[in-house]
C-alpha positions in Angstrom: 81.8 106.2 75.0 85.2 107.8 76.6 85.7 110.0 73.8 85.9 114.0 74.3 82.7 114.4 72.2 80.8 112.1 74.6 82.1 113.7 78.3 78.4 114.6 79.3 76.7 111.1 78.4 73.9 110.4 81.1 74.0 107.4 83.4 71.4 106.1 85.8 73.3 104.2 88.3 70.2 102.2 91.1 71.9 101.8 94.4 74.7 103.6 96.1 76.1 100.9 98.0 79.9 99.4 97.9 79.7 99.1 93.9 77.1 102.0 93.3 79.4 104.2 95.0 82.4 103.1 93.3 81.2 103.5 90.0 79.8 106.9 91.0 83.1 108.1 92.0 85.0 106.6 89.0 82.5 107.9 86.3 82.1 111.3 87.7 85.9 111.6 87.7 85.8 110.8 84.2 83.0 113.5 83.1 80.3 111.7 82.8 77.0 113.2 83.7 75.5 111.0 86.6 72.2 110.7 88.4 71.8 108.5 91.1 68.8 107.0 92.8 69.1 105.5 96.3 66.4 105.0 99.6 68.8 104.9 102.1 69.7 108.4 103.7 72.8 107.5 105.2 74.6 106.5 102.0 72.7 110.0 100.3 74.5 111.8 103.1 77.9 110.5 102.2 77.4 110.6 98.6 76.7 114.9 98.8 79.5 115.1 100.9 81.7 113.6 98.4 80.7 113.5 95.1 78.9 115.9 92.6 76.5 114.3 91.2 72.8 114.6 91.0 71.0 112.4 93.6 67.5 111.4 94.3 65.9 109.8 97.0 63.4 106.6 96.6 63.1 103.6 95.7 64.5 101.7 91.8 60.8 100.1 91.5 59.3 103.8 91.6 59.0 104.9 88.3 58.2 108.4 89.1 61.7 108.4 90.4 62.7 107.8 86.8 60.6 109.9 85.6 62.5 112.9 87.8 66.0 111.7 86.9 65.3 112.0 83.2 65.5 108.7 82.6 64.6 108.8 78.6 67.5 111.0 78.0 69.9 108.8 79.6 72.6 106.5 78.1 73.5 103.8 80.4 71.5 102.6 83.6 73.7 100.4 86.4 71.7 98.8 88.9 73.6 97.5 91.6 70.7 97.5 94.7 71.4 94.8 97.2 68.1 93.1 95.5 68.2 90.6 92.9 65.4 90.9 91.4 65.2 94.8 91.9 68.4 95.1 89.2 66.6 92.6 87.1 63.5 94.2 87.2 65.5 97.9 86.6 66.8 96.5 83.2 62.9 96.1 82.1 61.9 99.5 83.0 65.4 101.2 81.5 64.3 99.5 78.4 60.8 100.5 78.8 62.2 103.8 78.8 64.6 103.4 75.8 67.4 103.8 77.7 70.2 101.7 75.2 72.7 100.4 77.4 71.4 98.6 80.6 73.9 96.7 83.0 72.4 94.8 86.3 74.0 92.7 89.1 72.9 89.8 90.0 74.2 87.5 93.0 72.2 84.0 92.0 73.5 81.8 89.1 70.1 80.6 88.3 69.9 83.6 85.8 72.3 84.6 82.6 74.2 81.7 82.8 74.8 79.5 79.6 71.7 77.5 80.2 69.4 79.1 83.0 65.6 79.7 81.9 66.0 83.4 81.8 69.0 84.9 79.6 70.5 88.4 79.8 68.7 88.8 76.3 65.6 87.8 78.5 66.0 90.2 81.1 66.5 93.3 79.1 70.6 93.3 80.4 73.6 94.3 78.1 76.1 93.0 80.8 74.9 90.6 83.7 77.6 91.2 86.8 77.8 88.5 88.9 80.3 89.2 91.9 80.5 85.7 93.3 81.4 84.2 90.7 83.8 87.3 89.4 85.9 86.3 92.1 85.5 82.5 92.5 86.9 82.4 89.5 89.9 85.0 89.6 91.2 83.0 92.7 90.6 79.6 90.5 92.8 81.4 88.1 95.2 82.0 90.4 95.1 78.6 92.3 96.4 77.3 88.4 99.0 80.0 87.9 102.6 79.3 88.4 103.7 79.0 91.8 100.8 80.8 93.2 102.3 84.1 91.5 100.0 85.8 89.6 100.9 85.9 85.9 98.4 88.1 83.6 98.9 87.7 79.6 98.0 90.5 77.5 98.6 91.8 74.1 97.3 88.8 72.9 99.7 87.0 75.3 102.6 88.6 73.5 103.1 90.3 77.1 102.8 88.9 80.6 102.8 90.7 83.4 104.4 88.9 87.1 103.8 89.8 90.4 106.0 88.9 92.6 106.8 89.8 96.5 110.7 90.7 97.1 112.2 89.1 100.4 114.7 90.2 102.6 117.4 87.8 100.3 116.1 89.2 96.2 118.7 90.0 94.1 115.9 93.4 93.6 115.8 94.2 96.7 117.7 97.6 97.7 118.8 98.7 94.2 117.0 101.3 91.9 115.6 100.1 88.7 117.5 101.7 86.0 121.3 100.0 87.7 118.2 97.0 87.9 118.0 97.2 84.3 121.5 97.1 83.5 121.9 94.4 85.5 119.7 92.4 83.8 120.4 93.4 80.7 120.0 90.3 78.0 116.3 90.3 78.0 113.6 93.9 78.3 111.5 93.8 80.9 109.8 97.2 83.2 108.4 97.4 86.8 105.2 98.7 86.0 103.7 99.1 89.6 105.2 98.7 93.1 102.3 98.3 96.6 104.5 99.6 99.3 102.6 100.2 102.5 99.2 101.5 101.4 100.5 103.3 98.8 101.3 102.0 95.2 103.7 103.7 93.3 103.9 103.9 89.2 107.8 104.1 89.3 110.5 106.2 87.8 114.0 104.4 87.5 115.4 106.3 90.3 112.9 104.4 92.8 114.9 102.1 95.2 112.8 98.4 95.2 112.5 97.8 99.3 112.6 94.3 101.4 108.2 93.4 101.2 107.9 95.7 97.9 105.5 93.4 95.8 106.0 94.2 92.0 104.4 94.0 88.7 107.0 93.6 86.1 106.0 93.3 82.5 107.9 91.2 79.9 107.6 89.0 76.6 106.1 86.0 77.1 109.3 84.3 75.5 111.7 86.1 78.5 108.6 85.3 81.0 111.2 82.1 82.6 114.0 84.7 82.7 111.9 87.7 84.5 110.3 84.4 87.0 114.1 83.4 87.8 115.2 87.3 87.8 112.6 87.8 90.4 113.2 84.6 92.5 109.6 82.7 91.5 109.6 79.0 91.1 108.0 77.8 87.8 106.2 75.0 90.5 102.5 74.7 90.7 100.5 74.5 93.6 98.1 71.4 94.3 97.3 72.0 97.8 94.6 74.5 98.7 92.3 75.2 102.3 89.7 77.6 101.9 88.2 79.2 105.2 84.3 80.1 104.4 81.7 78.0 103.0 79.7 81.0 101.6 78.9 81.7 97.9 82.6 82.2 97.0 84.2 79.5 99.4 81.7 76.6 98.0 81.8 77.9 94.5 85.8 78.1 94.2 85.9 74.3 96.2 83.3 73.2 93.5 85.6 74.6 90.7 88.9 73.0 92.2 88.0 69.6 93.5 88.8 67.8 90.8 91.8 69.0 90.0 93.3 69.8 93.4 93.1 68.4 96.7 91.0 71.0 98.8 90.0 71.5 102.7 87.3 73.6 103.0 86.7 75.0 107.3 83.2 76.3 107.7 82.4 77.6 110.8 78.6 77.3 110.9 78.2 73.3 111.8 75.0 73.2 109.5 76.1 74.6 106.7 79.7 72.4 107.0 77.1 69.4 106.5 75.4 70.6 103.8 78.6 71.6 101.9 80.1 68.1 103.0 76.6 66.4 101.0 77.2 68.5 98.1 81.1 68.8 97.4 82.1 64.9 97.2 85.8 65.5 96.7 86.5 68.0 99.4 87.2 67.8 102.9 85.2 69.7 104.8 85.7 70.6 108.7 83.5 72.8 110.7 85.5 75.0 112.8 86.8 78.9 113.4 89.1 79.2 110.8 90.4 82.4 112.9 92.0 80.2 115.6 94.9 78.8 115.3 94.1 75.4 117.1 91.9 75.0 114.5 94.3 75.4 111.6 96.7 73.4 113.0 94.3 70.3 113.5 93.0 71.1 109.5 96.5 70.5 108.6 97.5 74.1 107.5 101.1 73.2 107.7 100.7 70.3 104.3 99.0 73.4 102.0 100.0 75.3 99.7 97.8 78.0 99.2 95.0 79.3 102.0 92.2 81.5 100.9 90.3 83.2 103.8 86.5 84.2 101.8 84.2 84.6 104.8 81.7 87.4 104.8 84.1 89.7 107.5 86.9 91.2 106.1 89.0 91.2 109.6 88.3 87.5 109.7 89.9 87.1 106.7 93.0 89.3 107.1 94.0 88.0 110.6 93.3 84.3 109.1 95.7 84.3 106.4 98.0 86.3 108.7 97.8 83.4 111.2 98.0 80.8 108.4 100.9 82.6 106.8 102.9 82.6 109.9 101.8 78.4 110.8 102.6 77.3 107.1 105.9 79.7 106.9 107.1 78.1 110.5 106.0 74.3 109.4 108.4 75.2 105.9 111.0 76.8 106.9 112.4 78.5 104.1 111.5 76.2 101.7 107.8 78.2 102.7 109.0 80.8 101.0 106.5 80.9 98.0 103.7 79.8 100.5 100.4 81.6 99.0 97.7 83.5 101.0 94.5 85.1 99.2 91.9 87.1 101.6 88.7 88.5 100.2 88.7 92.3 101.6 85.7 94.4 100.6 87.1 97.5 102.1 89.0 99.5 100.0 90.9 101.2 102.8 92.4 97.8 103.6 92.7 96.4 99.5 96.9 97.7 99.2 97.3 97.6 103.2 96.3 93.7 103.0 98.6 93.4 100.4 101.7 94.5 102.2 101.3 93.0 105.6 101.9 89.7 104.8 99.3 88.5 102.5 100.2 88.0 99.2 96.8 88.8 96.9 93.5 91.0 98.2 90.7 90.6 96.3 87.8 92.8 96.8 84.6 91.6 94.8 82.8 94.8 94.6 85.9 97.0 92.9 86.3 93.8 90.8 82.4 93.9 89.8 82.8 98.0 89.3 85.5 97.5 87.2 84.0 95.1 84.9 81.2 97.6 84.6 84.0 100.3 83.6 85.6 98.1 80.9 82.2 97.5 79.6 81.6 101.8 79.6 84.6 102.3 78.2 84.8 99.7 75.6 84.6 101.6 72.5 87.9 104.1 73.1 89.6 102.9 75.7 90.1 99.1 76.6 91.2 98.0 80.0 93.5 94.7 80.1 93.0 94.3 83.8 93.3 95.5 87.4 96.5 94.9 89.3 95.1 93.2 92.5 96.6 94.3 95.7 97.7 97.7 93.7 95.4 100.6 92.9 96.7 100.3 89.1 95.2 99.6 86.1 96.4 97.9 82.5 94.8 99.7 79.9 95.2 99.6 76.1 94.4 102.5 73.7 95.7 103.8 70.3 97.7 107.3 69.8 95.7 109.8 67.7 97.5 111.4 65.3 99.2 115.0 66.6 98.9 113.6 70.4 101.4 114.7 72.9 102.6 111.3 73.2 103.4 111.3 69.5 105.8 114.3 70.2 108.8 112.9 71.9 110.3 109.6 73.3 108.7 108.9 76.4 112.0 109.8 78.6 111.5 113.7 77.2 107.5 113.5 78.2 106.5 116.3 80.4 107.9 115.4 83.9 104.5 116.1 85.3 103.6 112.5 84.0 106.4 110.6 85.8 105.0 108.8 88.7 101.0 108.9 87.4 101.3 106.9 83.7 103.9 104.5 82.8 104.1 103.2 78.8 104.9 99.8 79.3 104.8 98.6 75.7 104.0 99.6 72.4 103.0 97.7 69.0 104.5 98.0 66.2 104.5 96.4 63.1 101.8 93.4 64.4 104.4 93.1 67.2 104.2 94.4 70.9 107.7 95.7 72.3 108.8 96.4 75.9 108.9 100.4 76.3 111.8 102.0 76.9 113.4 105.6 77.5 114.0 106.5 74.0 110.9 104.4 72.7 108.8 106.8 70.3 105.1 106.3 70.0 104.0 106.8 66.8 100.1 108.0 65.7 98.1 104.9 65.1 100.2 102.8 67.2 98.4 100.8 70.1 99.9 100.9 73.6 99.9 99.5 76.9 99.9 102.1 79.6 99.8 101.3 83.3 98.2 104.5 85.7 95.8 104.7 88.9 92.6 104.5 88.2 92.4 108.3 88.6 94.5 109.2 86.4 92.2 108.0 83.3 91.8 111.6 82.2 95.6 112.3 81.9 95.7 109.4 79.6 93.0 111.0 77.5 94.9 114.2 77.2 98.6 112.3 76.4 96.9 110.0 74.1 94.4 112.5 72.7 91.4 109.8 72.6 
């Protein structure tokens, strides 16, 4: 579906809200031909004033709104309403109207789970996209990782990639990465992606690594306990976990851990702190305003390891890790050090900036739903491996067509134009991946791992020729 034969295909995309909009954006960038039906006139306002695509105003149960978007012509509908059942009922009429590819989201886990009474075969839906649980279980993942660190295998977990924040004391810190590289010379390893402010950088090896840099570094898996000990992360793993917000994330990410790790769960709604207290046995739950830090200090935030701030207001849940940061980093002294804070922000302005504050991840559950949807689009030419969290960079995977620019030369005589916009971290050859280097040559046929901002999809195409 990303090929250049295939740069007009239709989508339907129901609902311009935090993920409608995203996806608009993103699939617009990337030439596809999109039509977008919304009610609200606020968010059709902001959509002509930034994007150019065709909009319609009404309602995704009005069929005559389907009708005018040329619905039996298109190739992919998206609904992503605020409703429930609106996306679920969307899927029905998209295949009603032939439409082949239909892709709904859908908050409650009663439906296209492994066992509810209606499947996504039942309800008409290609990919079911459920946020909530998206993200409850990308911070589960991360609650397992090494040392709170986030460690991401790809290429068939021949490559991992390590993020890792540099202090004040890193070996890293003030030197550029190519004297980096001979330094650390007995093993190959690239820094793929730096979040430096609210910017993140795709780096040449004349860029300087700075005190609060955090960095995605890609290596082997065999050299994965050199590039953790190169980069100052302890191998430990974290058993102590509090979780501020006892909504659908909070509850479901308590659920998932509280057998395995000892959880503490503050909830400031005195209600709901019962219920949850009824139905999660083996966590300890406490009703109190996780944003104060009275209250953190009489939870204990000084004994965990890892605090996760999920409640539905993103300031809440910057200025609580923040404040738990700072209590757990005073109560450890520098043996707090590799302390761990995750924060759900669904802003995107504040997704990097969260990330370079203080906190250590920023997830954001509607670019994480958005860019399932993407891998799904873009599934049969170009694969994306994963989103660097806290960095607006993505993994992707794709094959070099035969003739393509990046067939031409080794990657340190590419047009300069590309430095700072795609880095080609790895390449396989031979049923093995390899670390990229200067005078690494792509060859036609061979698959690659290139890291880029999201935006930057199309110069990929072109270098790639896919």
């Amino acid at each position: 579906m990303f090929g250049k034969n295939k740069k007009k295909e239709k989508v339907l995309i129901l609902g311009l809200g935090g993920v409608g909009f995203f996806l608009a954006r993103r699939l617009q960038h990337e030439e596809y031909e999109v039509t977008a039906i919304e009610p609200d006139g606020e968010r059709l306002r902001l959509a002509d004033e930034v994007l150019d695509i065709r909009l319609i105003k009404g309602e995704a149960m009005d069929v005559g709104c389907w009708r005018e978007a040329d619905a039996e012509n298109m190739a992919i509908a998206i609904a992503v309403t605020d409703n429930d059942a609106v996306n679920m009922m969307a899927a029905q009429i998209a295949d009603g109207f032939g439409i082949p590819s239909k892709i709904a989201r859908v908050r409650s886990l009663q439906f296209g789970m492994a066992g509810s009474i209606l499947s996504a075969e039942d309800l008409k839906v290609d990919l079911l996209i459920h946020p909530e649980e998206l993200i409850s279980q990308e911070i589960v993942r991360m609650i397992k990782l090494r040392d709170g660190n986030e460690v991401i295998d790809i290429a068939r977990g021949q490559i991992q990639l390590l993020a890792a924040r540099i202090t004040d004391d890193s070996v890293l810190s003030g030197k550029q990465l190519k004297d980096i590289t001979l330094e650390f010379s007995d093993f190959a390893f690239r820094v793929v992606a730096i979040a430096r402010g609210i910017t993140t950088i795709i780096p040449s090896g004349n860029i300087e690594i700075l005190p609060h840099d955090q960095i995605f570094v890609m290596a082997g898996s065999s050299n994965l306990p050199k590039l953790m000990k190169m980069a100052g992360v302890s191998q430990g793993r974290r058993q102590r976990v509090m979780i501020v917000g006892g909504g659908l994330v909070g509850s479901r990410v308590a659920e998932l851990l509280q057998k395995s790790v000892e959880v503490k769960l503050v909830e400031s709604n005195a209600d709901r702190a019962k219920d949850l207290s009824d139905l999660l046995p083996h966590v300890e739950v406490l009703h109190g305003d996780g944003s104060q830090a009275g209250v953190l200090n009489l939870a204990g935030v000084q004994e965990v390891d890892t605090f996760i701030s999920v409640t539905a207001d993103n300031e809440t849940n910057i200025m609580s890790s923040l404040l738990a940061k700072n209590l757990m980093e005073k109560a450890h002294g520098r043996n707090g050090a590799n302390d761990r804070t995750i924060a759900l922000v669904n802003k995107s302005d504040y997704q990097v900036l969260a990330a370079t504050i203080g906190l250590d991840i920023a997830l954001n559950k509607k670019s994480m739903a958005a860019n399932v949807i993407m891998e799904y689009i873009r599934r049969s030419e170009l694969f994306t491996v994963a989103h660097l969290h806290g960095f607006d960079a993505d993994v992707v995977e794709l094959v070099a067509a035969p003739d393509s620019p990046i067939t031409r030369k080794p990657l340190s005589k590419l047009d300069p134009g590309y430095h700072g916009k795609i880095l080609v971290g790895a390449v396989q050859r031979n049923d093995h991946w390899y670390i990229a280097v200067g005078d690494t040559h792509v060859r036609e046929h061979e698959r690659a791992i290139v890291i880029c901002q999201p935006m930057q999809l199309k110069e990929i195409r072109k270098l790639f020729a896919v």
